[in-house]
MIGU-433674 format. One line per 4 residues: their letters; for each residue x, y, z of C-alpha. Coordinates in steps of 0.001 Angstrom, whole numbers, padded with zeros to 6 digits. Layout:
BEGIN
A) X:Y:Z; ...
//
This chain:
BEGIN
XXXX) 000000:000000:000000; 001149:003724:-000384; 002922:005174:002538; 001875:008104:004860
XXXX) 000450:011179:003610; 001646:013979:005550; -000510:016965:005352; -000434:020815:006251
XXXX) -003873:022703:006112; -003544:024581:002731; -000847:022257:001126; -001050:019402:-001534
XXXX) -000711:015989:-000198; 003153:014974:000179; 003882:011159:-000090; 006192:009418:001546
XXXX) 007727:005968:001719; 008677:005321:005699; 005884:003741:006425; 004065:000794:004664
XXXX) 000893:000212:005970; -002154:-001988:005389; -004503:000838:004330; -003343:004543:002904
XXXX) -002986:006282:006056; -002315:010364:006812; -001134:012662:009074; -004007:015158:010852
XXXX) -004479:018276:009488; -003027:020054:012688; -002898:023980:013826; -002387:026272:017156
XXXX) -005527:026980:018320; -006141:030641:016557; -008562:032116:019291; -005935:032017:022142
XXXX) -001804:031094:020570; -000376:032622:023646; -002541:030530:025978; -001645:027243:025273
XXXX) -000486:024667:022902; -003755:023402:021750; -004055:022575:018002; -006694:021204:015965
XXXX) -007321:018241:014053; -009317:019504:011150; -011452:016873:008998; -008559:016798:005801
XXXX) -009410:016420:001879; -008461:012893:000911; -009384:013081:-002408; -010070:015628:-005412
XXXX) -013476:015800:-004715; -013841:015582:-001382; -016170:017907:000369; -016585:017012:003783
XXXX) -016261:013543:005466; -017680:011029:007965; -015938:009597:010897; -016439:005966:010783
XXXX) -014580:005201:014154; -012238:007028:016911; -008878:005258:017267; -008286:006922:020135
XXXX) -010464:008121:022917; -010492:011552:025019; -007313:011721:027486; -005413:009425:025807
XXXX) -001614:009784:024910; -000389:010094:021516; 002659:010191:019743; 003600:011480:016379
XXXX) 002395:009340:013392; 000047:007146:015500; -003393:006718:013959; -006304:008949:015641
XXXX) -009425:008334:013906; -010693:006504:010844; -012850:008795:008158; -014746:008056:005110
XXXX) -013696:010304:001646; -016107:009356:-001069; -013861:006275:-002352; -012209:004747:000748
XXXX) -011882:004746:004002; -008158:006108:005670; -007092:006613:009056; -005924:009768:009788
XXXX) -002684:009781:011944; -001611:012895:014396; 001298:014984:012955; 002238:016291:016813
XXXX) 002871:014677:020392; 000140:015318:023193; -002999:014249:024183; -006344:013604:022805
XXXX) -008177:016346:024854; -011581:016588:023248; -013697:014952:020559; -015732:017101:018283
XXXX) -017416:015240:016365; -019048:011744:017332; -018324:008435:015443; -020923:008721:012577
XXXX) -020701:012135:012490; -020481:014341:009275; -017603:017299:009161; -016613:019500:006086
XXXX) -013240:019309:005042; -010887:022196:007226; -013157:022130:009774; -012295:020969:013694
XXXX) -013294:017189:014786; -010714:017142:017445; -008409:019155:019687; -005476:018246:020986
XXXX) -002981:019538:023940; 000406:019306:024659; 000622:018646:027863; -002216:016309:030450
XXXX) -002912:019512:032777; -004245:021210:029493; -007063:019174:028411; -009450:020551:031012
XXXX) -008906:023936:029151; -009116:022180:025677; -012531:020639:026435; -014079:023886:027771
XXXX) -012863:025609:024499; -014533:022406:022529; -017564:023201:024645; -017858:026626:023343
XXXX) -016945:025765:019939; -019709:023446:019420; -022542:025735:021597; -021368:028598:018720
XXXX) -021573:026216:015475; -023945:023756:016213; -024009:022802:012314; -020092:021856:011776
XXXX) -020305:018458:013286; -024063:017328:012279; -025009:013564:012593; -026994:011966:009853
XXXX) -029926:010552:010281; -030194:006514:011389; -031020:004423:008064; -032128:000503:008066
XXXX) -028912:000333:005688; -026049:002083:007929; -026544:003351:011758; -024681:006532:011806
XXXX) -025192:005931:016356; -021933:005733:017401; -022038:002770:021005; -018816:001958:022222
XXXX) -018453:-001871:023002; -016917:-002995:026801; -013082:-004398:026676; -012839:-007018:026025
XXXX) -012481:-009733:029194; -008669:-011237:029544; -008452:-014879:029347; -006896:-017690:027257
XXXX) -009544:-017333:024602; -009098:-013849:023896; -005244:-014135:023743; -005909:-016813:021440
XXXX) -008033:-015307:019015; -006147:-012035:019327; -002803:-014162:017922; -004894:-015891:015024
XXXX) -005832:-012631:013188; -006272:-009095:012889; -007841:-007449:016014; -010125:-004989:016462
XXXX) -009288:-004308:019600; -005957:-003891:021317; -005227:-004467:024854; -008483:-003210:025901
XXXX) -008639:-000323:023943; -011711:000913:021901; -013045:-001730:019727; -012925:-000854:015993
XXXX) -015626:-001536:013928; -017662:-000147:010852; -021161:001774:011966; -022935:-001041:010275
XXXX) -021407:-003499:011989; -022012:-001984:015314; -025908:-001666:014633; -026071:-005081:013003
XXXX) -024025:-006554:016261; -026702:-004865:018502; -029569:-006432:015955; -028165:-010067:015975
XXXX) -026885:-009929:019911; -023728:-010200:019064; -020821:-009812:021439; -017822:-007386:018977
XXXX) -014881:-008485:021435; -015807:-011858:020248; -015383:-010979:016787; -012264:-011232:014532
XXXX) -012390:-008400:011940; -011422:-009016:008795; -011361:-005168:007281; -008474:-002622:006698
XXXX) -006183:-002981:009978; -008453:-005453:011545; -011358:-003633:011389; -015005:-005220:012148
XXXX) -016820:-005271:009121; -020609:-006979:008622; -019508:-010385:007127; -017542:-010763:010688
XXXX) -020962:-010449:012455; -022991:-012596:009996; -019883:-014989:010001; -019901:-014968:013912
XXXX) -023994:-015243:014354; -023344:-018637:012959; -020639:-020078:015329; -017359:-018858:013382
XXXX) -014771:-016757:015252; -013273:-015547:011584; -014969:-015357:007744; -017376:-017712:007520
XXXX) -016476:-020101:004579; -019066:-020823:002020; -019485:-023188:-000630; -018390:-021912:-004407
XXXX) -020934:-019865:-006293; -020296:-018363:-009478; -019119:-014786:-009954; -022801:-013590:-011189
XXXX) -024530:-015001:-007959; -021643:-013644:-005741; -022709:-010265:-007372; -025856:-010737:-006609
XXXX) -025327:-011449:-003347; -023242:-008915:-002436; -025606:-006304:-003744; -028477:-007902:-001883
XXXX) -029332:-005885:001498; -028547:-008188:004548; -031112:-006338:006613; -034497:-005667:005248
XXXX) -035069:-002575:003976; -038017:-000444:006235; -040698:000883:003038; -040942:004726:003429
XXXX) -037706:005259:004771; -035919:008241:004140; -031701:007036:003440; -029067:009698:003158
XXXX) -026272:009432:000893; -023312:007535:001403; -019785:009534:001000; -019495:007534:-002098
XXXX) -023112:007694:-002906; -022308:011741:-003553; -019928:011734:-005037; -021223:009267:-007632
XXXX) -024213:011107:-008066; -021836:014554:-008016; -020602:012806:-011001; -023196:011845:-013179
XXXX) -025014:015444:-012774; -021495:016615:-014404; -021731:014080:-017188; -024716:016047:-018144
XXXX) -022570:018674:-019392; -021153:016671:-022244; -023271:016258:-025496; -023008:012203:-026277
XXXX) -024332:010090:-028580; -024290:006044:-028548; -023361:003644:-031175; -024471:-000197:-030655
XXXX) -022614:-003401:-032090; -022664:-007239:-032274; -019977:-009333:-032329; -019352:-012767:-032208
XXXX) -017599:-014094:-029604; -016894:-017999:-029807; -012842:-017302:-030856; -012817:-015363:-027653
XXXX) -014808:-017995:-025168; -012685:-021203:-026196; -009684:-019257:-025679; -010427:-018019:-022224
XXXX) -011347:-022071:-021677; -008179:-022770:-022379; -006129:-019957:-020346; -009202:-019672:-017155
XXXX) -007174:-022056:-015189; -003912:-019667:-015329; -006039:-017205:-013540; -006997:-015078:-016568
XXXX) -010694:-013649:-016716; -012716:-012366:-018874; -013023:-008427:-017804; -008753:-008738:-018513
XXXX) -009217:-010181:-021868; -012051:-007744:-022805; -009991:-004642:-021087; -006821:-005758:-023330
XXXX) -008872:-006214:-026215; -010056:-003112:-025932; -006986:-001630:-025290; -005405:-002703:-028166
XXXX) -008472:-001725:-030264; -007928:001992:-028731; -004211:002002:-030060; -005129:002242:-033594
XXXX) -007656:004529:-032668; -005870:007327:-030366; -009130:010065:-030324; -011411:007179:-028587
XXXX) -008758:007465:-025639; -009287:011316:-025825; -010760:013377:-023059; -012045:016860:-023034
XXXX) -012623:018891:-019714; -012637:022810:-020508; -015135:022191:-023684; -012117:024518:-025929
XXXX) -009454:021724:-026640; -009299:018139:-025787; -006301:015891:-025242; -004839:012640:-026811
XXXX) -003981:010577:-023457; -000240:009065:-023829; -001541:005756:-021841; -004468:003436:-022226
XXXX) -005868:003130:-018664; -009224:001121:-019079; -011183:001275:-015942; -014096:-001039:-015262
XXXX) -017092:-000380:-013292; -016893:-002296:-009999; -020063:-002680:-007533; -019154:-002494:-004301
XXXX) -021052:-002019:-001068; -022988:001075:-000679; -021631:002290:-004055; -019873:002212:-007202
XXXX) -015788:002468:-008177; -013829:002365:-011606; -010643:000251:-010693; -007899:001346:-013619
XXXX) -005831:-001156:-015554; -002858:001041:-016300; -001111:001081:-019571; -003399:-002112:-020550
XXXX) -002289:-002253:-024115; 001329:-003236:-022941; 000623:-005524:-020734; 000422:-009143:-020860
XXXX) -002755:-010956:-020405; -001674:-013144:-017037; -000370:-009486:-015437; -002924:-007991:-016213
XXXX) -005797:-010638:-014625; -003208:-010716:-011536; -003470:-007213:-011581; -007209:-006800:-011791
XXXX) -007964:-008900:-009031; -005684:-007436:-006650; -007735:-004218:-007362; -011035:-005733:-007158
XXXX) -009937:-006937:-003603; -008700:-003237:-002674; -011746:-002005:-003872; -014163:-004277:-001832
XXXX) -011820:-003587:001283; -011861:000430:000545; -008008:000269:-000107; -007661:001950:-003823
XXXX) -005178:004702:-004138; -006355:007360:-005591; -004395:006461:-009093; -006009:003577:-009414
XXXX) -009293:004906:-009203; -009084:008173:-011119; -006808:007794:-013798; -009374:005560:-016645
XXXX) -008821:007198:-020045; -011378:004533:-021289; -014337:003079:-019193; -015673:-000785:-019109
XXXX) -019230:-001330:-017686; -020012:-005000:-018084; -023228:-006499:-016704; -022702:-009709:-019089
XXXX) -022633:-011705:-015389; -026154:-010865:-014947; -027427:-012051:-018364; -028583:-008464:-019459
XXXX) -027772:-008788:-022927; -028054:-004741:-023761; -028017:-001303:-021890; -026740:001956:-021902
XXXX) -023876:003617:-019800; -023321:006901:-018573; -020129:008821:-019667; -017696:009070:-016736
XXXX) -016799:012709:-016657; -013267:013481:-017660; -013371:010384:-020041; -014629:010458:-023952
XXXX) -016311:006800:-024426; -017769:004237:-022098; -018613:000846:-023599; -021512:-001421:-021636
XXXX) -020866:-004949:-022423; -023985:-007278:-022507; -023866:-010968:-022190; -022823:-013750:-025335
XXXX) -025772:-015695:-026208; -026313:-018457:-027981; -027864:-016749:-031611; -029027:-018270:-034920
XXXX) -027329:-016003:-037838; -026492:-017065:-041463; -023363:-017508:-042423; -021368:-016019:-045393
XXXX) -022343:-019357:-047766; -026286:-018484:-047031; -026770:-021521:-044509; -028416:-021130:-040832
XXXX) -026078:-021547:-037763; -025235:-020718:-034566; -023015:-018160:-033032; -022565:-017192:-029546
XXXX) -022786:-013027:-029588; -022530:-010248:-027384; -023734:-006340:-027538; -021612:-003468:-026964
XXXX) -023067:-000015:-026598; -020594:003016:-026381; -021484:006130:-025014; -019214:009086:-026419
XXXX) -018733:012864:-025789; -019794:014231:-029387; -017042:017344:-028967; -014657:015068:-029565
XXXX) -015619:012253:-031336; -017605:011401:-034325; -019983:008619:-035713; -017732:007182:-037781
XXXX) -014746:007122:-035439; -016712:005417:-032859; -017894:002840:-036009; -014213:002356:-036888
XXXX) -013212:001489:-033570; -016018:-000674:-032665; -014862:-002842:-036406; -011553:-002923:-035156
XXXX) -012501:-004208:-031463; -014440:-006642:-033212; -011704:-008158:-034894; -009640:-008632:-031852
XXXX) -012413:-010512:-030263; -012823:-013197:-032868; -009621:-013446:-033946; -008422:-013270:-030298
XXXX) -005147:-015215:-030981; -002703:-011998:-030312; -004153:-011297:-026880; -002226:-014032:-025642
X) 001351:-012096:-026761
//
C-alpha cells in the first residue's frame, strides 16, 4: 500500500515511503488553536481532503479516545472520503483532549473534529474551548440521520475480558481491539451486532487494519470466530449477493447518501454537461470464449481479456482514448488506462488497468484482481481509481444482454458490455447456424468524437475478439 500522507492545512498531499501500511494512512491536518496562541499549545485536528473531490467527510470510528496519549504518526481516527476509508494519523505529540465530532458524524473538510494539547494539565482547558466551539456552530459536526442500511449511532463496546480465549483469538488474526482499547468496527457493523446480539470483542475483523466489518458479524452469528467459509458460487450469484441488502429494507424510509453515494451522483449530474451520442454493435464471440477455456485455469478472466482487447483496439484509434474537460481543446492521453465499473457495497468504483495495451494478459488478470480486492476492502489509491482514459461497464454476469452507460466525466467513451448468447445467424455461404454473440453499446462525448470514429473502432474491437489469438502475446 502507499505510505503516509503527511498533510499541512492549505498544502497538496506529500507522499512518503517510511511507512508501509495496510490501508493509505495520513497525518491530521493540525494547527495552534487561533482564538488564544499565547494561551496554550492546543491545536486542531481539522477533517482533511483525501481526495479531489472531497467535500466534507464522515468519521467511521475514533482510534483513540479523550485523554489518551499520543505520539507522532500514531493513527487517531478513521474517516470516510467518497472512495475509501483512511485513518488519519496525528502529525504532533500530546494528548487527545476533546472529541468534536461523534463516530458517525459528518464534518466538512478544514473544519475541527478534534483538539489536541500538549501537555495532560491542558485538556481541562481544551474541552471547555470544545464546549464553546460546538454551543457557537452547532451545524459543523451534524449527525446523519439513522437508516435501516447504515446506523450513523456511534455505542462503544466494553473491553474485552482477559483470558486464554481472547489471547488466542487475538494471535490468530487481525484485532479490532488492542489491549483493551476501543473496539474498531464499521457503523454497520455496530448496529447489526446490537440487531443479531452479538458480542464485537468476540469478533475477529477481517477489514483494513483489523477492522469489524458486517460479514464478521454474519460470520460470527453462525458459530465462526473468523470469515465464515461458504461453498463456491459463481461470480454472477456472488454479485448478486453482495448487492443484496442483509437487513431488510423499512418501506418509506428516508436514506441519506453515502460519502461515495455523492460523489457518484456529483458525477453523473457533471456528465450532463457533455453532449453524447451512442453507437451499438454485435460481435461474435466464440474465438474469444474457447480461448479463455483454455487460459481460465492460469487465472486469466474475462473483464482482462475484454480490457486488453479493448486496449489494443484503442491504439489504432488514439481520439477514442481522448478526453475533453474545458469544452475549448481536448487531449490525446499518452496511456491506455481502461477502468471497469466495480459494484461495491454502498456504491460504485472504476478500478484502472494502467497502460493495458502493454501488458500481458496473465499481469494484467493478476493485476485486476488485486484491485477488485482493494476495492471491496476500501483500499484503492487514488491512481487507481481516477486515472481511466477509457471506461468498461459490463453487466454480461447478470445475463442483461443490452443497456446503456453513462459517460464518466473526464473520459470520452464508455462501452456497456452485454452478455454472449447463444444466436441463430447465417453464415457467409447463405446456410443457418449458430453463433454465440454479445452487444456493446458506447457512449461518447460528441465534442470530440464522431460517428464514424466510434464505427471504426467498434470494427476494429471486433476483430480482436474473434480473432483473439494476439491477446495471448
Amino acid at each position: 500500500m502507499a505510505g503516509a500522507l503527511q498533510l499541512h492545512l492549505g498544502s497538496s498531499f506529500l507522499p512518503s515511503s517510511s511507512h508501509l501500511k495496510l490501508r493509505r494512512r495520513i497525518f491530521a491536518a493540525t494547527a495552534p488553536l487561533r482564538r488564544h496562541p499565547t494561551e496554550s499549545k492546543i491545536r486542531e485536528i481539522f477533517m482533511p481532503a483525501l481526495s479531489s473531490t472531497m467535500t466534507e467527510g464522515k468519521i467511521v470510528s475514533w482510534v483513540k479516545s479523550e485523554g489518551d496519549k499520543l505520539s507522532k504518526g500514531e493513527s487517531v481516527v478513521v474517516v470516510e472520503s467518497d472512495k475509501a476509508d483512511m485513518d488519519v494519523e496525528t502529525f504532533y505529540d500530546g494528548y487527545l483532549a476533546a472529541i468534536m465530532v461523534d463516530e458517525g458524524g459528518i464534518a466538512t473538510v478544514g473544519s475541527a473534529i478534534a483538539l489536541l494539547a500538549e501537555t495532560e494539565e491542558e485538556i481541562p482547558l481544551a474541552k471547555s474551548k470544545a464546549s464553546s466551539s460546538s454551543s457557537a456552530h452547532p451545524e459543523e459536526a451534524s449527525s446523519p440521520p439513522v437508516s435501516p442500511q447504515e446506523s450513523a449511532i456511534a455505542t462503544e463496546a466494553s473491553p474485552p475480558r482477559p483470558g486464554k480465549a481472547d489471547l488466542t483469538l487475538a494471535s490468530s488474526a487481525h484485532p479490532a481491539s488492542d489491549a483493551g482499547r476501543r473496539i474498531v468496527a464499521t457503523p454497520y457493523a455496530k448496529k447489526l451486532a446490537r440487531d443479531l446480539k452479538v458480542e464485537l470483542q468476540s469478533v475477529v475483523g477481517t477489514g483494513p487494519m483489523g477492522r469489524i466489518v458486517a460479514k464478521d458479524v454474519e460470520a460470527a452469528t453462525d458459530g465462526a470466530a473468523s470469515v465464515a467459509i461458504t461453498a463456491p458460487i459463481t461470480s454472477a450469484t456472488k454479485a448478486v449477493a453482495d448487492s443484496t441488502p442483509k437487513v431488510p429494507v423499512e418501506l418509506g424510509s428516508v436514506v441519506p447518501f453515502t460519502a461515495m453515494q455523492g460523489a457518484v451522483s456529483r458525477n453523473m449530474v457533471e456528465s450532463l454537461a457533455a453532449p453524447t451520442f451512442r453507437v451499438g454493435y454485435t460481435i461474435t464471440t466464440n474465438s474469444l470464449d474457447e480461448l479463455y477455456k483454455k487460459i481460465k485455469s492460469k487465472g486469466v478472466t474475462m473483464t482482462a481479456l475484454l480490457a486488453k482487447a479493448t486496449a489494443m483496439a484503442l491504439t489504432k484509434h488514439p481520439v477514442i482514448n481522448c478526453s475533453c474537460r474545458d469544452g475549448k481543446s481536448f487531449t490525446y492521453n499518452s496511456s491506455i488506462n481502461i477502468a471497469v465499473a466495480v459494484a461495491i457495497d454502498g456504491g460504485l468504483i472504476t478500478p484502472v488497468l494502467q497502460e493495458a495495451d502493454k501488458v500481458d494478459i496473465y499481469s494484467l488478470s493478476r493485476k485486476w484482481k488485486e484491485l477488485v480486492d482493494k476495492a471491496r476492502a476500501k483500499q484503492l489509491q487514488p491512481l487507481e481509481y481516477n486515472s481511466g482514459t477509457f471506461t468498461l461497464s459490463n453487466l454480461g454476469m447478470f445475463g442483461v444482454d443490452r443497456f446503456d452507460a453513462i459517460l464518466p466525466p473526464g473520459t470520452g467513451a464508455i462501452m456497456a458490455v452485454g452478455a454472449a448468447q447463444p444466436t441463430v445467424v447465417a453464415t457467409k455461404d447463405g446456410r443457418i447456424g449458430v453463433k454465440n454473440q454479445m452487444q456493446v453499446n458506447v457512449t461518447a462525448d460528441h465534442r470530440i468524437i464522431y460517428g464514424a470514429d466510434l464505427a471504426a473502432f467498434l470494427q476494429t474491437l471486433a476483430k480482436i475478439i474473434e480473432d483473439p489469438k494476439d491477446l495471448t502475446f
